[in-house]
C-alpha positions as CSV (number, residue, x, y, z in Angstrom):
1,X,43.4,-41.4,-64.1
2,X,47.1,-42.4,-63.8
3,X,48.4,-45.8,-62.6
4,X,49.4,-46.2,-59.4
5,X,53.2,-47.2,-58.7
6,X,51.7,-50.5,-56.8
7,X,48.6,-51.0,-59.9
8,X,51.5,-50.8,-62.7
9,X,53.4,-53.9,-60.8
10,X,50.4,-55.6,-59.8
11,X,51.4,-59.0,-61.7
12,X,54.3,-58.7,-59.9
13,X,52.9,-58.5,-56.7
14,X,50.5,-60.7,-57.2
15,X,53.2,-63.8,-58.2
16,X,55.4,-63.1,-55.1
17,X,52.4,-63.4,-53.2
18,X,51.7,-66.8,-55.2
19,X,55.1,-67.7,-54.2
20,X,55.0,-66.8,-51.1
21,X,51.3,-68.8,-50.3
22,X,53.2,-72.1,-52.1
23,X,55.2,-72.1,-48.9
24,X,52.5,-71.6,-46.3
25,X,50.5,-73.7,-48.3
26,X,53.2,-76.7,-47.0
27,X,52.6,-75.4,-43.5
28,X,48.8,-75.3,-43.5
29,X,48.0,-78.6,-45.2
30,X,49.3,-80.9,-42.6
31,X,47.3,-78.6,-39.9
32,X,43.8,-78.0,-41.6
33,X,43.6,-79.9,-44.7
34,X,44.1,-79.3,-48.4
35,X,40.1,-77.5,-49.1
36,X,40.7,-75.0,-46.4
37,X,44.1,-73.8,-46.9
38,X,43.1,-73.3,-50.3
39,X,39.8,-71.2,-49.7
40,X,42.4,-69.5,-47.2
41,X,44.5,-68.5,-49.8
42,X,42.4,-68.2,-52.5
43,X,40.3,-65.2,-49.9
44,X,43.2,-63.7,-49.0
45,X,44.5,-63.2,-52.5
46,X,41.7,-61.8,-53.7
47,X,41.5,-59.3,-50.4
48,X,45.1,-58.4,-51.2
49,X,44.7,-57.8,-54.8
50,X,41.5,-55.6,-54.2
51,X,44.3,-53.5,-52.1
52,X,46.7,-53.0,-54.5
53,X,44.7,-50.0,-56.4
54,X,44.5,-47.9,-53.2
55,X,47.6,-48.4,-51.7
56,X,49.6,-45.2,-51.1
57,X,53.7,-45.0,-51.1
58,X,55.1,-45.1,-48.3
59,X,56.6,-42.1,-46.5
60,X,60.0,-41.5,-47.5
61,X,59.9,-44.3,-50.6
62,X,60.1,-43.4,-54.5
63,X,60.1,-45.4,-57.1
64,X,63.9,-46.2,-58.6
65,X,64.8,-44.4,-61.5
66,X,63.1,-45.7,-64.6
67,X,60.3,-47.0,-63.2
């Protein structure tokens, strides 16, 4: 079975996800405490990166040259 265009640049996705969560991590901490807003985070990572295999390109996108 061939990779996916979204499997082959999972570690990619997966650290601007990191990065991203690093900033709503400040947000969330204040509001509901450190151990939720990391089960949060840590459940929704795992819930995104159990979507990266499926995901299809979107309409109309391609992946750049070299890819």
């Amino acid at each position: 079975m061939t990779e996916s265009y979204y499997s082959s640049r999972r570690g990619q996705l997966l650290r601007e996800f990191d990065d991203l969560a690093g900033r709503v991590r400040r947000v969330f901490v204040p509001k509901i405490g450190v151990g939720p807003t990391d089960e949060m985070i840590a459940e929704t990572r795992r819930e995104y990166d159990a979507l990266i295999p499926g995901s299809p390109m979107s309409a109309g996108s391609s992946p750049s040259p070299g890819s």
